[in-house]
C-alpha positions in Angstrom: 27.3 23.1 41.3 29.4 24.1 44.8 31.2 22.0 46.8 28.5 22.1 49.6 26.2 20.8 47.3 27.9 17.9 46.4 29.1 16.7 49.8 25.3 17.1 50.4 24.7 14.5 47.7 27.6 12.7 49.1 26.0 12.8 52.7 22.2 12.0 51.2 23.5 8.5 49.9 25.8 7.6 53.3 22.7 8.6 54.8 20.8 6.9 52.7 22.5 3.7 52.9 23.1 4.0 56.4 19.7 3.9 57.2 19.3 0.3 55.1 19.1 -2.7 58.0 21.5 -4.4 56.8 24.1 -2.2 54.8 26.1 0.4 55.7 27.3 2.9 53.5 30.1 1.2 51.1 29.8 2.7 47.8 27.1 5.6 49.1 30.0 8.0 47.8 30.4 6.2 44.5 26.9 6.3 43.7 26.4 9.8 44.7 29.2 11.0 43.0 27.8 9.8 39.7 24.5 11.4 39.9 26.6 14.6 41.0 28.7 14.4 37.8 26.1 14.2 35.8 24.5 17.2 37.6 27.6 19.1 36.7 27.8 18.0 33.3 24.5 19.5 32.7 24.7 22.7 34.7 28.1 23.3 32.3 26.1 22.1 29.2 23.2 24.7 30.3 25.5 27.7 31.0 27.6 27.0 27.4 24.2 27.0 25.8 22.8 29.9 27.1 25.9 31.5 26.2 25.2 30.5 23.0 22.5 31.9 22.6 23.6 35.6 23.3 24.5 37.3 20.5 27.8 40.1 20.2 29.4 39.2 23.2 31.9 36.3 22.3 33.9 37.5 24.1 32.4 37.2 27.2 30.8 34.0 26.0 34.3 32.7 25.9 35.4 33.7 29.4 32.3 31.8 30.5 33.1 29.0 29.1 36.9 28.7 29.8 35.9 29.0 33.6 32.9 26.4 33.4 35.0 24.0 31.8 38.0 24.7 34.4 35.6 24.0 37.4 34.0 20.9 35.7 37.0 19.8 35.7 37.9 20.2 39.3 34.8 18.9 40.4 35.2 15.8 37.9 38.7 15.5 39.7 37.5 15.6 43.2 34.6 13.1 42.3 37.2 10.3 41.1 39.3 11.0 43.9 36.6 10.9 46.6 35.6 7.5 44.4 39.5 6.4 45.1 38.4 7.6 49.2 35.8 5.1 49.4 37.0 1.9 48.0 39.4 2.3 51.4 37.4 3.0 53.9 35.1 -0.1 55.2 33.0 1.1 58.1 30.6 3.8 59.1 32.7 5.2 61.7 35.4 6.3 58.6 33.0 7.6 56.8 31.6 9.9 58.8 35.1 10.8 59.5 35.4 11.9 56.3 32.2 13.6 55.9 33.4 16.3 58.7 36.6 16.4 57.2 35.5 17.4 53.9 33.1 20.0 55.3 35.8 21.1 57.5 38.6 21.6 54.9 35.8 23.1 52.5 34.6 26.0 54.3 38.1 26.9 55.6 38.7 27.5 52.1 35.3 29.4 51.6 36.3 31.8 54.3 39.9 32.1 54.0 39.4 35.5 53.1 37.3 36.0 56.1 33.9 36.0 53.7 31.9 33.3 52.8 30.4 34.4 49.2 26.5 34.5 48.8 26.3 30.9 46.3 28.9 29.3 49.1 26.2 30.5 52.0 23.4 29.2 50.0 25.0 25.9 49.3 26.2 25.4 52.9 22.7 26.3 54.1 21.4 23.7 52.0 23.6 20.6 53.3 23.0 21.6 56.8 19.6 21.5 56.3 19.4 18.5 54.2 22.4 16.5 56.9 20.0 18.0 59.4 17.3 15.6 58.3 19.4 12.8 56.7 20.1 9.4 58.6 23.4 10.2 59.8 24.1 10.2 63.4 23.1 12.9 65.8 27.1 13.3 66.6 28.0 14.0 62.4 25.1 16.6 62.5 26.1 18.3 65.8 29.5 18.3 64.2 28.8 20.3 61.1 27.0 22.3 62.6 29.4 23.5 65.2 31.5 24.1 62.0 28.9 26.2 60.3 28.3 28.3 62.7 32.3 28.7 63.6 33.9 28.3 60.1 37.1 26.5 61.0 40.6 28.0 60.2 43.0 26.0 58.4 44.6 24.4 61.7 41.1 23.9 62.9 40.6 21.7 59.4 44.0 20.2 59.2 42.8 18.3 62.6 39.7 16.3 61.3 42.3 15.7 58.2 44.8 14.2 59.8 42.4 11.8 61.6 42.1 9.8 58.2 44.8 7.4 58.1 43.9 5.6 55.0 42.6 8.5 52.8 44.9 9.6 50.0 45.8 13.7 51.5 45.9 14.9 47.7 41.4 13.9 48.0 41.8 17.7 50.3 43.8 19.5 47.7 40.8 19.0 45.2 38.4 20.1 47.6 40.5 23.6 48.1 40.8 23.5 44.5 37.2 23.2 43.7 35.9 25.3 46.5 38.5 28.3 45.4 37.5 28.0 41.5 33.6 28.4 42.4 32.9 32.2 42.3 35.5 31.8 39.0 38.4 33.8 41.0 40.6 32.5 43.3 41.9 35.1 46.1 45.1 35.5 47.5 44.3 34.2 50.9 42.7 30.6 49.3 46.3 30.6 47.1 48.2 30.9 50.3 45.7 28.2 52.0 46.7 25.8 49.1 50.2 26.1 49.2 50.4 25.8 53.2 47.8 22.5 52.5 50.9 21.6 50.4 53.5 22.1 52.7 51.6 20.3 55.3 50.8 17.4 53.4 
């Protein structure tokens, strides 16, 4: 599962909550983020299985696994930590904050090398589309998709970051980390995004 796709659960249950009369969107993240990790915990059990099942490659059945587990992992990581995110922030207007934040930093990853890859474009397709018909505001949908159709550049991303006052800045180095780790290579130019990330944070 991409990145996209889970800020699109992420954004489904804000939106979701959001839309409630009389709740707003405290522990929407939490919520989704455990329906996500399960999600990932059975797209890695599928892909180990079907490996499995292949015969006189083990090799390559390895490799698969190694990298499935390595990007659970990641994801895992970025779901406690976005988990950690929420039990700070205490109004709508913070949230959505973060929302654009996440998207922001994510897809200045994706295209760091100046190409978004073919699963990233699906999955970013797929949480415009579905923030474009959640309950969020019109001004968090206008927003991401301003960004989608002018991927940010780290400077650009770094902005909607710093705007978070109470949201721990390592929550941004998972979401590099998990976003670089999805196609199972990381490039030179994400590398070189994560350790400026560093350096600025």
């Amino acid at each position: 599962m991409g990145f996209f796709k889970v800020l699109g659960g992420i954004a489904a249950g804000v939106g979701a909550v959001v839309a409630l009369p009389v709740a707003g969107p405290i522990g929407a993240i939490t919520l989704a983020g455990a329906a996500i990790g399960g999600a990932v915990g059975g797209t890695a059990g599928a892909l180990a299985s079907a490996a499995d099942d292949e015969k006189n490659e083990s090799s390559r059945r390895s490799g698969e696994r190694q990298v499935t587990a390595k990007y659970q992992a990641k994801t895992e990581k970025l779901i406690n930590a976005l988990g950690e995110a929420e039990k700070k922030l205490k109004d709508d207007k913070e949230y959505f904050k973060l929302l654009i934040a996440l998207f922001a930093i994510g897809l200045a990853t994706a295209n760091a090398d100046g190409k978004i890859s073919t699963e990233e474009l699906e999955d970013l397709d797929e949480f415009v589309t579905g923030v474009g018909h959640s309950q969020l505001p019109p001004h968090v949908k206008g927003a991401v998709t301003r960004l989608k159709n002018k991927p940010p550049n780290f400077n650009t991303a770094m902005t909607h970051v710093k705007k978070l006052e109470k949201v721990d800045i390592k929550l941004f180095e998972s979401v590099i980390e998990v976003v670089s780790a999805s196609d199972g290579k990381v490039t030179d130019e994400e590398r070189a995004l994560l350790a400026a990330f560093r350096k600025a944070a």
